[in-house]
N, CA and C atoms as an extended XYZ file, in Angstrom:
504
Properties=species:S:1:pos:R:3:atomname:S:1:resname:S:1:resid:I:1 pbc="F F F"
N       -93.531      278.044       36.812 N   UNK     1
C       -93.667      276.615       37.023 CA  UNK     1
C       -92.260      276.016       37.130 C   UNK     1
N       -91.999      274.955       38.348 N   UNK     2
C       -90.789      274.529       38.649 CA  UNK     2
C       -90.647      272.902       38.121 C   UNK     2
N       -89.637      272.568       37.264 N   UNK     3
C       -89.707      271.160       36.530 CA  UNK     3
C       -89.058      270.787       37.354 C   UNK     3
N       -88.872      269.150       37.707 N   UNK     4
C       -87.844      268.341       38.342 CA  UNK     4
C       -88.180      267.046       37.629 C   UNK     4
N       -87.123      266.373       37.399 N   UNK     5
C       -86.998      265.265       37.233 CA  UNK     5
C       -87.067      264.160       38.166 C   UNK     5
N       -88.438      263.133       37.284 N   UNK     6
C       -88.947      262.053       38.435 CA  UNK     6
C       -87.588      260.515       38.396 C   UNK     6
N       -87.409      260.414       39.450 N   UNK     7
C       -86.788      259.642       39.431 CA  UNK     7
C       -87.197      258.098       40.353 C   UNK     7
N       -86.571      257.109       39.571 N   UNK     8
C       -86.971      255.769       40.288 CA  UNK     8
C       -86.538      255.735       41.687 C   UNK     8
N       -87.053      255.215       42.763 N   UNK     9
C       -86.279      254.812       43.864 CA  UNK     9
C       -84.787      254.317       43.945 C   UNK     9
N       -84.161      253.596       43.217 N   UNK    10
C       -82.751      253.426       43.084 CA  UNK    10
C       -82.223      254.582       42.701 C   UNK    10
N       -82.307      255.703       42.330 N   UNK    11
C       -81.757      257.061       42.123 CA  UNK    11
C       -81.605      257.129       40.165 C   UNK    11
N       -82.327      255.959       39.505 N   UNK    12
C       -81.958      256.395       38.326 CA  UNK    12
C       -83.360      256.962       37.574 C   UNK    12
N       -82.750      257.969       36.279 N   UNK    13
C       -83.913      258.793       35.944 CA  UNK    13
C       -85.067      258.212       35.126 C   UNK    13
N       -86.107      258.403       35.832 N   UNK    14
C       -87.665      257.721       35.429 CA  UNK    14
C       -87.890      258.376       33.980 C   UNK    14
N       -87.639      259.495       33.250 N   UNK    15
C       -87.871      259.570       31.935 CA  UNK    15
C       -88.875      260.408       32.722 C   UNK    15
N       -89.582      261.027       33.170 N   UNK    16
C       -90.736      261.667       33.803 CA  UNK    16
C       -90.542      262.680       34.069 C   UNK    16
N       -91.135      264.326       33.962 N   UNK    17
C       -91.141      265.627       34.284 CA  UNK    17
C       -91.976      265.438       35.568 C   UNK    17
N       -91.676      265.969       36.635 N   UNK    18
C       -92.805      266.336       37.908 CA  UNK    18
C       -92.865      268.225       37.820 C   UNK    18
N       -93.918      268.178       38.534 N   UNK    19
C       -94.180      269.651       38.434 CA  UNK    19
C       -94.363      270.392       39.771 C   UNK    19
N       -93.720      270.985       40.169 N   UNK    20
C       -93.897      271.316       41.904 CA  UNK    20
C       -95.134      272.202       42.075 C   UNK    20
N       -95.227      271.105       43.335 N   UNK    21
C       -96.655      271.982       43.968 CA  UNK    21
C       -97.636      270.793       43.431 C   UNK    21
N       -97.484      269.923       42.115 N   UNK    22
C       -98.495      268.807       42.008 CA  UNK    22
C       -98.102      267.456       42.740 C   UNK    22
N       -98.757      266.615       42.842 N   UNK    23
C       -98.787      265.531       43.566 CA  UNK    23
C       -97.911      264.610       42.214 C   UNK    23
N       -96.851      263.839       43.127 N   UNK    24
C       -96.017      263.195       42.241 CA  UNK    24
C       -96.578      261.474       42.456 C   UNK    24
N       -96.761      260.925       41.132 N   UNK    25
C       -97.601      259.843       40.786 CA  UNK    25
C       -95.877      258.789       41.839 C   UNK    25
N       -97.264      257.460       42.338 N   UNK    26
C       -96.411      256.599       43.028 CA  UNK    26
C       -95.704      256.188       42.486 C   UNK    26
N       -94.237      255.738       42.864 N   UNK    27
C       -93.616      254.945       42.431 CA  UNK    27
C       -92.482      255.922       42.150 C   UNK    27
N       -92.824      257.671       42.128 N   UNK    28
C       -91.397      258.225       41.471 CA  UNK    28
C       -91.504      259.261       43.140 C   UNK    28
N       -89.852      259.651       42.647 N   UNK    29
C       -89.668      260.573       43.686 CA  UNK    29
C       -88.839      261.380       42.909 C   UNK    29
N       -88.700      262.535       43.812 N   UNK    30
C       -87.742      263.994       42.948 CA  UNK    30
C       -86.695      264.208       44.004 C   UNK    30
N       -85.559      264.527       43.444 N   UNK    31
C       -84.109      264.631       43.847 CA  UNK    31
C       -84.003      266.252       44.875 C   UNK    31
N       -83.114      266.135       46.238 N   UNK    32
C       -83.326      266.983       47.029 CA  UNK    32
C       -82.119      266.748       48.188 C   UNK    32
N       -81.174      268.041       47.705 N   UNK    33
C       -79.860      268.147       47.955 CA  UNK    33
C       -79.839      269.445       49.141 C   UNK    33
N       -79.134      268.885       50.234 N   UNK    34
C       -78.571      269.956       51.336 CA  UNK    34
C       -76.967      269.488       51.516 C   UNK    34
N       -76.653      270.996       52.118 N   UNK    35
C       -75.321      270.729       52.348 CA  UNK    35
C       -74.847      271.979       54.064 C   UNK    35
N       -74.161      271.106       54.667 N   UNK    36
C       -73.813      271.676       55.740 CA  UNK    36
C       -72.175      272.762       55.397 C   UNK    36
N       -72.447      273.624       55.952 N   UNK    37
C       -71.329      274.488       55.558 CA  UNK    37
C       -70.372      274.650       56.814 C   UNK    37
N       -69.107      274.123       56.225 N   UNK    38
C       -68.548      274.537       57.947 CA  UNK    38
C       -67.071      275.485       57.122 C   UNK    38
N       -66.776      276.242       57.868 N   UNK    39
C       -65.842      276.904       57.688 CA  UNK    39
C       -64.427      276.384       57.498 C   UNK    39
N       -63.249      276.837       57.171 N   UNK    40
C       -61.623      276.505       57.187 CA  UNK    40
C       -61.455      276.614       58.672 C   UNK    40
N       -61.761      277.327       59.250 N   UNK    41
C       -61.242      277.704       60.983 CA  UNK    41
C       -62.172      276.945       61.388 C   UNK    41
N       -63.264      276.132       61.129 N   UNK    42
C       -63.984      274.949       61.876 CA  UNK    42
C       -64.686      275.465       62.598 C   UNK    42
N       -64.983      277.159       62.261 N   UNK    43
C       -66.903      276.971       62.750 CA  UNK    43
C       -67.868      276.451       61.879 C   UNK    43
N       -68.776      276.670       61.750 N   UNK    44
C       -69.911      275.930       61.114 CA  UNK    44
C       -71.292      276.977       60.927 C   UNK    44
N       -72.023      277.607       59.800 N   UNK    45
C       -72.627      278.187       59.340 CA  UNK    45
C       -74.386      277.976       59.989 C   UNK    45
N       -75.255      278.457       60.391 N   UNK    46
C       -76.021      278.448       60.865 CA  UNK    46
C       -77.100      279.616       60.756 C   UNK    46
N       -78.314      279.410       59.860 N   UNK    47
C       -79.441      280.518       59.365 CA  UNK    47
C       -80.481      279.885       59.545 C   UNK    47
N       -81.294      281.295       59.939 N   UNK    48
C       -82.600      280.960       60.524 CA  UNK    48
C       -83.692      281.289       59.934 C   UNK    48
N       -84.518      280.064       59.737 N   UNK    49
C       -85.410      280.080       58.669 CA  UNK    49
C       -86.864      281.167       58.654 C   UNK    49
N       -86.856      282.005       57.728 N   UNK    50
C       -87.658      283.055       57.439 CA  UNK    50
C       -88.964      282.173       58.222 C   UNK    50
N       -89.478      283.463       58.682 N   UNK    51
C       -90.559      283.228       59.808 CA  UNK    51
C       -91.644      282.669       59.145 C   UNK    51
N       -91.730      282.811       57.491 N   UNK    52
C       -93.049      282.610       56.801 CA  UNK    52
C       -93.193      281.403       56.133 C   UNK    52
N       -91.724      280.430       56.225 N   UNK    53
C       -92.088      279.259       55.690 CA  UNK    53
C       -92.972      278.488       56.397 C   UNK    53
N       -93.241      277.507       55.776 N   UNK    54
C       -94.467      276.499       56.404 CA  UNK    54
C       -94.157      275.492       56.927 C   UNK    54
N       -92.397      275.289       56.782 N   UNK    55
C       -92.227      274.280       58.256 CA  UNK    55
C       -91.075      274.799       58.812 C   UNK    55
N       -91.056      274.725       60.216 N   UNK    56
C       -90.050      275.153       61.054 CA  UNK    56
C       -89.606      276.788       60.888 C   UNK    56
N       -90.870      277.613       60.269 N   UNK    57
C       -90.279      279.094       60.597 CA  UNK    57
C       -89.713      279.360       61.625 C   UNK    57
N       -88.458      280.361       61.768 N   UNK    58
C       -88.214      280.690       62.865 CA  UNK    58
C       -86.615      280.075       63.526 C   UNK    58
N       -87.134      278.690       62.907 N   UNK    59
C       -85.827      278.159       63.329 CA  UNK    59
C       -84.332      277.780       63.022 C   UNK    59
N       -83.621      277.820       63.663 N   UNK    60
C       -82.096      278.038       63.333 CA  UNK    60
C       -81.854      276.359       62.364 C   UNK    60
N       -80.769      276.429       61.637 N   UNK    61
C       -80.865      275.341       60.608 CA  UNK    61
C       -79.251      275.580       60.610 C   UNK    61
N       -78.580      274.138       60.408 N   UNK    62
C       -77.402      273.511       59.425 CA  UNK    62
C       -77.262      273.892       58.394 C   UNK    62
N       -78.346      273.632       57.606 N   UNK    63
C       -77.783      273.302       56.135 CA  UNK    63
C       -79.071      274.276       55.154 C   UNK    63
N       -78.392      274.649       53.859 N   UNK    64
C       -78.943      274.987       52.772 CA  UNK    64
C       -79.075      273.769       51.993 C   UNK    64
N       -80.291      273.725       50.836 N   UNK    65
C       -80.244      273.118       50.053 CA  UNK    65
C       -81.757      272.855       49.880 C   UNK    65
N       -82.449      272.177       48.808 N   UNK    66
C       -83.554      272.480       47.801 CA  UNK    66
C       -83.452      271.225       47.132 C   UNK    66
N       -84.887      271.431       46.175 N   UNK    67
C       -84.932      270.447       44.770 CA  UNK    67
C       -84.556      270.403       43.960 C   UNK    67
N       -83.895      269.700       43.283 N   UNK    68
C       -82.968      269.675       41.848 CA  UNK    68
C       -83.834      269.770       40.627 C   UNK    68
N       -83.462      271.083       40.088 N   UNK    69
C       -83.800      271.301       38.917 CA  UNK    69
C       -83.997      270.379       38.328 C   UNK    69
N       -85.073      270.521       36.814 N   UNK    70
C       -84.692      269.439       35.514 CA  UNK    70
C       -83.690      269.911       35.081 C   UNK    70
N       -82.730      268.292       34.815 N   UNK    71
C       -81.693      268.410       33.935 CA  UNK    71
C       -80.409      268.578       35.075 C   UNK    71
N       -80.440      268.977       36.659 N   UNK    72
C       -79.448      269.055       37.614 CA  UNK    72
C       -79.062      267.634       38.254 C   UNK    72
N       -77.910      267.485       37.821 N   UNK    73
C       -77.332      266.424       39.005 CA  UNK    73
C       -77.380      266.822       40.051 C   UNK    73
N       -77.149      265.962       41.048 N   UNK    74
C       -76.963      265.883       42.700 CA  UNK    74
C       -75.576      267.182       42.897 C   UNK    74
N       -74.844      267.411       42.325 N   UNK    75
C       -73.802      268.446       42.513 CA  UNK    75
C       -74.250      269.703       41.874 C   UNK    75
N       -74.895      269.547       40.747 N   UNK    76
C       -75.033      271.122       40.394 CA  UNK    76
C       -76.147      271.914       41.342 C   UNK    76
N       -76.886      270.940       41.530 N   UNK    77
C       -78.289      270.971       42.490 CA  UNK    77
C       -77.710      271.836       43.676 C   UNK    77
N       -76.461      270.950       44.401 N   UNK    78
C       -75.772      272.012       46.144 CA  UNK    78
C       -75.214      272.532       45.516 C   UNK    78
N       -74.603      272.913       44.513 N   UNK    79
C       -73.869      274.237       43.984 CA  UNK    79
C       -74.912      275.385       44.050 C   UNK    79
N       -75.799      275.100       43.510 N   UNK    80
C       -76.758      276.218       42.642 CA  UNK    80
C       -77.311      276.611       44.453 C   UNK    80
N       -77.780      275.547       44.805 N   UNK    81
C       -78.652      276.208       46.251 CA  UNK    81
C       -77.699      276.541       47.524 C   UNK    81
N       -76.494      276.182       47.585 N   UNK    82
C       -75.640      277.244       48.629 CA  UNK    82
C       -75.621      278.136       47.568 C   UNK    82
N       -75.375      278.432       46.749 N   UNK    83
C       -74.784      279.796       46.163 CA  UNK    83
C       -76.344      280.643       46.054 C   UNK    83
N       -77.539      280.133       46.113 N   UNK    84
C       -78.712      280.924       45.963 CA  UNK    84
C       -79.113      281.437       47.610 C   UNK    84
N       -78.781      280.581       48.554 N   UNK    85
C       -79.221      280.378       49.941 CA  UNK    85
C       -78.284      281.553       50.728 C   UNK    85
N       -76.568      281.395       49.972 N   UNK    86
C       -75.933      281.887       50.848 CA  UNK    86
C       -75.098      282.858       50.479 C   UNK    86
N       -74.907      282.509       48.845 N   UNK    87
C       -73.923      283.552       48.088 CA  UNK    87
C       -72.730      283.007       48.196 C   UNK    87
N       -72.368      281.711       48.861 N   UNK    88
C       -70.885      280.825       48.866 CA  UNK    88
C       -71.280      280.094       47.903 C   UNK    88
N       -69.942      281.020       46.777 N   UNK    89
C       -69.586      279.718       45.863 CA  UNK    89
C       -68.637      279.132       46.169 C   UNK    89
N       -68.961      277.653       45.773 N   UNK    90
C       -67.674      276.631       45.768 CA  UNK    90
C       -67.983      275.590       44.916 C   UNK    90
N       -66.584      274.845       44.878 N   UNK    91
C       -66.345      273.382       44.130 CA  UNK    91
C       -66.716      271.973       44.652 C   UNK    91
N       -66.012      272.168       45.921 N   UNK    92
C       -65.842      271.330       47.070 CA  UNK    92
C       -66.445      270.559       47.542 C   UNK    92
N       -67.377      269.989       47.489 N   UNK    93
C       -68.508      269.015       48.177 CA  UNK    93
C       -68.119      267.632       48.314 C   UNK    93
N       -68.177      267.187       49.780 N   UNK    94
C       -68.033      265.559       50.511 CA  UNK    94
C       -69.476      265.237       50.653 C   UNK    94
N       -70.183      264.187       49.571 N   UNK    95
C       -71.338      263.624       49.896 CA  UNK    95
C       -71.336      262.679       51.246 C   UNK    95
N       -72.149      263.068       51.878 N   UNK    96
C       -72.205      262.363       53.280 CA  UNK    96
C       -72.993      261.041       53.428 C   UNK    96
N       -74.481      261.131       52.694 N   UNK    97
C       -75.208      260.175       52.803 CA  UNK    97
C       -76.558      260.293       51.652 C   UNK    97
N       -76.828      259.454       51.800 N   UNK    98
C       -78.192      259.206       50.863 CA  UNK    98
C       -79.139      259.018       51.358 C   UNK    98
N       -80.285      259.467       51.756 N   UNK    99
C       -81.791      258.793       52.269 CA  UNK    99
C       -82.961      258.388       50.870 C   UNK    99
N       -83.727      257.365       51.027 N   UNK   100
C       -84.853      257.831       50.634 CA  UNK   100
C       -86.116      257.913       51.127 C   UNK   100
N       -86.936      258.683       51.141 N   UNK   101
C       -88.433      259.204       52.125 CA  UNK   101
C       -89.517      258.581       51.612 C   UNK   101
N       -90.027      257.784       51.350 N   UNK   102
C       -91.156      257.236       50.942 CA  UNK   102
C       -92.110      258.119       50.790 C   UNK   102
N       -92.434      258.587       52.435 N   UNK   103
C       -93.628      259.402       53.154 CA  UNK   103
C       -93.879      260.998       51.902 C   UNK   103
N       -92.517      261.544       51.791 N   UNK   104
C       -92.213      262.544       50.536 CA  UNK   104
C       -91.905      262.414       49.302 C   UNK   104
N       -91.862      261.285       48.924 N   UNK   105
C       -91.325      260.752       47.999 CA  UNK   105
C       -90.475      261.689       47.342 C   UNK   105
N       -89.023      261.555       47.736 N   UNK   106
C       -88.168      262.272       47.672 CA  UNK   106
C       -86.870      261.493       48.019 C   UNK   106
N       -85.306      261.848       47.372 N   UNK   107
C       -84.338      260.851       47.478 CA  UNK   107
C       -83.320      262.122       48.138 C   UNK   107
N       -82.758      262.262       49.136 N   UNK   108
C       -82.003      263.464       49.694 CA  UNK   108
C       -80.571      263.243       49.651 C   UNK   108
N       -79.823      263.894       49.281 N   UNK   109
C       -78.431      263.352       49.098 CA  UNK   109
C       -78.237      264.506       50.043 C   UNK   109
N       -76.655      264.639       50.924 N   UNK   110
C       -76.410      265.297       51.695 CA  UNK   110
C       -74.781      265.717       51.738 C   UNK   110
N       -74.617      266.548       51.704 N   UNK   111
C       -73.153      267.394       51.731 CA  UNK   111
C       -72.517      267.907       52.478 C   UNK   111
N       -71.110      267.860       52.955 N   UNK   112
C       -70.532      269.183       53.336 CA  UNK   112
C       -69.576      269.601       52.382 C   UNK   112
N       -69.460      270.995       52.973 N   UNK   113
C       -68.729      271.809       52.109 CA  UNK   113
C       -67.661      272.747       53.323 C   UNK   113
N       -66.577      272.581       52.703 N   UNK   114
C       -65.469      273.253       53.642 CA  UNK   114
C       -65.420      274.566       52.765 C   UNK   114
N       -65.334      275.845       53.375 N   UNK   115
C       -64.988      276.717       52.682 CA  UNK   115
C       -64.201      278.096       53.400 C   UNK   115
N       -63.692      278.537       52.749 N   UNK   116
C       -62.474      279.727       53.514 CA  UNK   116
C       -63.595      281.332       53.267 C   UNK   116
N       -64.669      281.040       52.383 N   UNK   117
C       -65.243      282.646       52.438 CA  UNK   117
C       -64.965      283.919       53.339 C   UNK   117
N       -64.911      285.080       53.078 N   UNK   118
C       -65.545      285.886       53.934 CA  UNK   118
C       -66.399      285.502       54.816 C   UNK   118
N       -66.525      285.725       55.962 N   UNK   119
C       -67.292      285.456       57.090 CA  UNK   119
C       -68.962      286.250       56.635 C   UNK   119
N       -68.575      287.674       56.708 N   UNK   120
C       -69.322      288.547       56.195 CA  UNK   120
C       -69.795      288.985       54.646 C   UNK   120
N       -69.812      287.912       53.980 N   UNK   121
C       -70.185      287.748       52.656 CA  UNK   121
C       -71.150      286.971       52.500 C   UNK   121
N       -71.771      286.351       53.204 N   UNK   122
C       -72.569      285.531       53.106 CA  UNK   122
C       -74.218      286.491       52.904 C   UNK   122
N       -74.800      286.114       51.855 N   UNK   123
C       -75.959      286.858       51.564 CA  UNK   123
C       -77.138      285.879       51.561 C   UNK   123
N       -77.861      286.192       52.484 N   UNK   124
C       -79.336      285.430       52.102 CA  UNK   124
C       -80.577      285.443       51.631 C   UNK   124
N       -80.922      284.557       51.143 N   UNK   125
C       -81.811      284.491       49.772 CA  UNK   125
C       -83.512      285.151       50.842 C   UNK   125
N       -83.480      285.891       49.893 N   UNK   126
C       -85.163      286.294       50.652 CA  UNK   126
C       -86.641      285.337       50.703 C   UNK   126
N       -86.565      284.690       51.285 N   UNK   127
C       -87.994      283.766       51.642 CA  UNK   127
C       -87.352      282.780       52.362 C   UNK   127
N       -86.215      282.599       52.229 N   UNK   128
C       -85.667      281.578       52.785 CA  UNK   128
C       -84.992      281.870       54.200 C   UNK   128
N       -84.259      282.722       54.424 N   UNK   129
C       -83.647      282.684       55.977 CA  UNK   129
C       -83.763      284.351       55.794 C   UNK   129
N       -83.075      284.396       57.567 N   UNK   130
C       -83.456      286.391       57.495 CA  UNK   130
C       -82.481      286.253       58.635 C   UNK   130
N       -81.558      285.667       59.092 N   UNK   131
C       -80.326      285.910       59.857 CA  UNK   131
C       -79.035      284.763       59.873 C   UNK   131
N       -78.233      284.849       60.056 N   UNK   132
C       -77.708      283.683       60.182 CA  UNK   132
C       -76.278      284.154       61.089 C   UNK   132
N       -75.487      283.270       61.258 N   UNK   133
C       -74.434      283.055       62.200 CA  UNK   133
C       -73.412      282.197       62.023 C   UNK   133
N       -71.782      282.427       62.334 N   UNK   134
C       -70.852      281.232       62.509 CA  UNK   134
C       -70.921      281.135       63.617 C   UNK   134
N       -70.573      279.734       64.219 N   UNK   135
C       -70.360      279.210       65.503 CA  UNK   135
C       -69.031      278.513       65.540 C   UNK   135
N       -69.004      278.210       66.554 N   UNK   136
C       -67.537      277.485       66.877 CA  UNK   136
C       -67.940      276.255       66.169 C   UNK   136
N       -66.993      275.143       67.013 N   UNK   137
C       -67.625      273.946       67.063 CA  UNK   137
C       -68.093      273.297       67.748 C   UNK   137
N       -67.711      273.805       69.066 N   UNK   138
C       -68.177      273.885       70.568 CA  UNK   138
C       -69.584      274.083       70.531 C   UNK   138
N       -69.626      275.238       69.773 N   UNK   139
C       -71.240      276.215       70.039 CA  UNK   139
C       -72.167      274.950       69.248 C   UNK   139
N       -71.024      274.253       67.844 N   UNK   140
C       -72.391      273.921       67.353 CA  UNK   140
C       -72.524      272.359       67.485 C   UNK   140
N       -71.223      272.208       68.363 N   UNK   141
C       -71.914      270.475       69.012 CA  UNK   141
C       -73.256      271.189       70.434 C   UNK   141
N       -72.619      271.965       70.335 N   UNK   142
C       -74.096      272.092       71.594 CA  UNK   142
C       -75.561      272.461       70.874 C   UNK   142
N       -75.606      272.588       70.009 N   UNK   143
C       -76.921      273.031       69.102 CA  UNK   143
C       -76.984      271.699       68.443 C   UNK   143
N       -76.504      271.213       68.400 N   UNK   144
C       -76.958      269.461       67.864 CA  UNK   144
C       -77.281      269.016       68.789 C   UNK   144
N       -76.895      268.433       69.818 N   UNK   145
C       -77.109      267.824       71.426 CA  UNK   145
C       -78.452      268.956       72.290 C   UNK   145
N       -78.833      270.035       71.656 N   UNK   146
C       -79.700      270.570       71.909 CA  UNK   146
C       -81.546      270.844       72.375 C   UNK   146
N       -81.627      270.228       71.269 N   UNK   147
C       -82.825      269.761       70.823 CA  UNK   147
C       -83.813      270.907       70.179 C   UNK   147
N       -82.802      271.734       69.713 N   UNK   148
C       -83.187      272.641       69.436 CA  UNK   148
C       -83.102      272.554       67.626 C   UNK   148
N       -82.345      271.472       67.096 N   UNK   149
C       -82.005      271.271       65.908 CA  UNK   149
C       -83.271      270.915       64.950 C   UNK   149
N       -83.298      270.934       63.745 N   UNK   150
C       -84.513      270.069       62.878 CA  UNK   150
C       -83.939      268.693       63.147 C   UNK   150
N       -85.209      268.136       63.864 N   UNK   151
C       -84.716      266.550       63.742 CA  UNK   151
C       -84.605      265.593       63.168 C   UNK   151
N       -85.130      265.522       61.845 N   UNK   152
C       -84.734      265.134       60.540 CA  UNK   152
C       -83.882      265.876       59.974 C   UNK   152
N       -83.312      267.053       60.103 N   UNK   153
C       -82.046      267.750       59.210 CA  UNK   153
C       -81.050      266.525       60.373 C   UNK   153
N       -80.784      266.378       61.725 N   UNK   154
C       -79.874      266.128       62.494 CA  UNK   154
C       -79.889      264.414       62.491 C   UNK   154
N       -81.114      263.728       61.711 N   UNK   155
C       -81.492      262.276       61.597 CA  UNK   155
C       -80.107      262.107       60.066 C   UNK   155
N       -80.370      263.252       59.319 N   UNK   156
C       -79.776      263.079       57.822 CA  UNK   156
C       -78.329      263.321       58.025 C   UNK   156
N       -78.043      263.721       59.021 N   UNK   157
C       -76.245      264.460       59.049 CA  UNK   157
C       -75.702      263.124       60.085 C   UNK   157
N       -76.603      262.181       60.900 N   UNK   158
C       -75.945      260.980       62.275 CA  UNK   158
C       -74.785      260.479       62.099 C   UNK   158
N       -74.938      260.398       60.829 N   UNK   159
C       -73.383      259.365       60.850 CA  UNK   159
C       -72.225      260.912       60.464 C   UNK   159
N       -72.200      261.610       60.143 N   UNK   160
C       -71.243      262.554       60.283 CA  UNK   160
C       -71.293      263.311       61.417 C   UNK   160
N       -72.094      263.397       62.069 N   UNK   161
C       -71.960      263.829       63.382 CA  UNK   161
C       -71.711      262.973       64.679 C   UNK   161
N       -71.830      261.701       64.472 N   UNK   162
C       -71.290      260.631       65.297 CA  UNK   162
C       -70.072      260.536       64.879 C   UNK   162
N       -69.408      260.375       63.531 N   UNK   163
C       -67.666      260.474       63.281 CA  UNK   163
C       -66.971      261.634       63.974 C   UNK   163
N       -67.516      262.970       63.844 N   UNK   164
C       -66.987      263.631       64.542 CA  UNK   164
C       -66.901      264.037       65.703 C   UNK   164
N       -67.658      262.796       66.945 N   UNK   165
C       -67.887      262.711       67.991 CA  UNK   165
C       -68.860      264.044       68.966 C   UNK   165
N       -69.781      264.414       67.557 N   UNK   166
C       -70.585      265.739       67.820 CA  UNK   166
C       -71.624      264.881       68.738 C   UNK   166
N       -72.678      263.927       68.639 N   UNK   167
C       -73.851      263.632       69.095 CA  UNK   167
C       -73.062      263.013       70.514 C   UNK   167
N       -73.513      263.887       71.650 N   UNK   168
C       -73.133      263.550       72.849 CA  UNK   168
C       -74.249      262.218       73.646 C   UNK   168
């Protein structure tokens, strides 16, 4: 059984355990952290989601990241899930943006992370992806401008991908 902490819509903590997989009572939502990984040489990390999940199997993805434990802040939360997703540990995280989803009732905070890893160190978590790839930046403004992207992963990253003059 997976605990998360219910939290109010303004992002502060409701005093409330949720339980995943049950229906979370109105009014609370549970905390849910991704982070885009781009490399020191400025490619950018890219894994493709195990064929058996239930949304978007199959398809190539940005970012790692999950539900925040009970008891995880918004940072230990992208620590714990790049390092479970990808086997990159790091410190480093630039929060990019905040959403909140009504429809999921869910509050998504969003990251990048610069990191110098091994290229070939990157290990992925089993249920979750089953290949992955660096790209340029070339390669991966063209996989944004694609339409080949999750369009809510690429709705949550707009304003960092419009600063970096990625969304053509």
């Amino acid at each position: 059984m997976e605990l998360w902490d219910g939290y109010h819509k303004d992002g502060t903590l409701a005093g409330t355990d949720l339980i995943r997989g049950e229906g979370i009572p109105q009014g609370l939502y549970h905390l849910v952290c991704e982070v885009l990984v781009r490399h020191a040489d400025g490619s950018y990390l890219l894994m493709r989601r195990a064929e058996t999940k239930p949304n978007y199997g199959g398809y190539w993805e940005a970012t790692a990241g999950g539900s925040a434990l009970k008891g995880e802040d918004k940072l230990a939360c992208v620590k714990r899930e790049l390092f479970e997703e990808t086997g990159i540990s790091a410190n480093d995280f630039t929060e990019l943006a905040r959403f909140v989803f009504d429809d999921s009732q869910c509050i998504f905070h969003t990251f990048l992370c610069v990191t110098d890893c091994e290229k070939v160190s990157v290990r992925l978590q089993d249920g979750e992806a089953d290949a992955y790839k660096w790209v340029t930046e070339k390669d991966f403004i063209a996989f944004v401008n694609s339409g080949k992207m999750i369009e809510r992963q690429k709705k949550r990253y707009s304003k960092y991908f419009m600063e970096k003059g990625y969304i053509l």
